[in-house]
N, C-alpha and C positions, 0 to 999 in steps of 0.2 A: 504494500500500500504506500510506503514511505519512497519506493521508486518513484510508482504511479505518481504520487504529486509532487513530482519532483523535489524533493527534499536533498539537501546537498550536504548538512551535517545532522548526524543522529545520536543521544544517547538512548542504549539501550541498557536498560536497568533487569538484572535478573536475582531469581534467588537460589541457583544453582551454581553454588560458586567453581565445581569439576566443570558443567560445561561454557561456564565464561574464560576458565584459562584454558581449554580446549581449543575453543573456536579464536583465540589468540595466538594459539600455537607452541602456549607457557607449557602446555601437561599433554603426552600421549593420549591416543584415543586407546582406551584397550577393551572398548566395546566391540565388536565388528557389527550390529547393528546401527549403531550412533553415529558410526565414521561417516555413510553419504549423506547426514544432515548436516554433519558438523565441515564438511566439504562443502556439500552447498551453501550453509552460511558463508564461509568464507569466499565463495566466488560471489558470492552477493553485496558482500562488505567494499570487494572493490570498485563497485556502481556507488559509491560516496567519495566523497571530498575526504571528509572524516567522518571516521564511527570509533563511537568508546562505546566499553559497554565498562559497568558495574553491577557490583555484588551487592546486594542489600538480603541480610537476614532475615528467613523466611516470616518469620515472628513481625518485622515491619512491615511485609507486604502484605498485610492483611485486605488493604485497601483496594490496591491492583488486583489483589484475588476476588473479591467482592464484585469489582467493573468489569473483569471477566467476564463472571457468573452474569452479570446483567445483559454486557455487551452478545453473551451465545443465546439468550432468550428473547430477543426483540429484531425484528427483520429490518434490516436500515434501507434507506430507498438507493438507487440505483443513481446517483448523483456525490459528486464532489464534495457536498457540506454535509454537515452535519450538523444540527442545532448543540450547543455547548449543554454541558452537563453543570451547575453548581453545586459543590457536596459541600458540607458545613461537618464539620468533624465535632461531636461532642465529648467532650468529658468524661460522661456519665455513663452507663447504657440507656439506654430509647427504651421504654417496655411499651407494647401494646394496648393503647387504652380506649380504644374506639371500637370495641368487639360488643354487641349487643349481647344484652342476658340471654338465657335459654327463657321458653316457655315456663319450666318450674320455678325462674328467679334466680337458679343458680349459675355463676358464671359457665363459660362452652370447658371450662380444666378443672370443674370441681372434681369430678370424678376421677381425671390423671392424681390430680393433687391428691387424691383420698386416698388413691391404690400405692402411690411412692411413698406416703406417710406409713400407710397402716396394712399395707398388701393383702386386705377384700375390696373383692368385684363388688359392684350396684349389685343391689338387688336387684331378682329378674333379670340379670345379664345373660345373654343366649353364648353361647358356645365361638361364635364369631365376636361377640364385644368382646366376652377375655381375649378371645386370641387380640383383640384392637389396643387393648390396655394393654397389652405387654411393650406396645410402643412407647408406653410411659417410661420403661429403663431411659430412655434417649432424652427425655425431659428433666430438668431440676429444679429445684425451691429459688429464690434467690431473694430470702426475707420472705413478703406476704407474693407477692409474683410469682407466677410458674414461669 
């Protein structure tokens, strides 16, 4: 993409710190699958003016991995721009607060929340809801929030 618009210097930021001295040429390849990517990259690197890349710890890339995950779920139009994105990094964590009650009044996690506290099913839970509660292992407390 960074050909296509003609971009003349790049950095590319990774968190694979083996393959950023790789495709620099600091560290063997001793994949033999990896080698014709890490070739390609570098016949690609020579279509720039300059290219740096950098290592950033996976632990800081949280954010890039996030605009990933967004960027492979949304179909972008077949045009040059792109409308800008604004992110605003918080502090704190965001909990979801906009979830409407259930029908009984109780929130849509009382029932997760009840089975990771106290590990019984609802009453009248059919054989397919426990199996759906066991997704509750994947959820946690965090204070009065699920």
């Amino acid at each position: 993409m960074a050909i296509d618009m003609n971009v003349h210097e790049l950095l590319v930021i990774g968190d694979s710190d083996l393959l950023i001295h790789q495709v620099q040429g600091e560290w063997a390849v001793k994949n033999p699958k990896i080698t014709p990517y890490v070739q390609y990259i570098q016949k690609l690197c020579k279509r720039f003016r300059r290219i740096e890349f950098r290592h950033t710890p996976r632990i800081q890339n949280e954010l890039a991995d996030a605009l990933a995950t967004i960027a492979s779920m949304i179909k972008h139009p077949d045009t040059s721009y792109i409308d800008p994105l604004d992110i605003e990094v918080k502090e704190q964590p965001v909990h979801c607060s906009h979830v409407e009650a259930e029908p009984d009044g109780l929130p849509w996690y009382f029932d997760i929340k009840k089975y990771l506290e106290t590990g019984d099913y609802p009453e009248n839970a059919t054989l397919n809801q426990k199996k759906s509660m066991r997704v509750a292992l994947n959820f946690f407390a965090v204070g009065n929030p699920l």
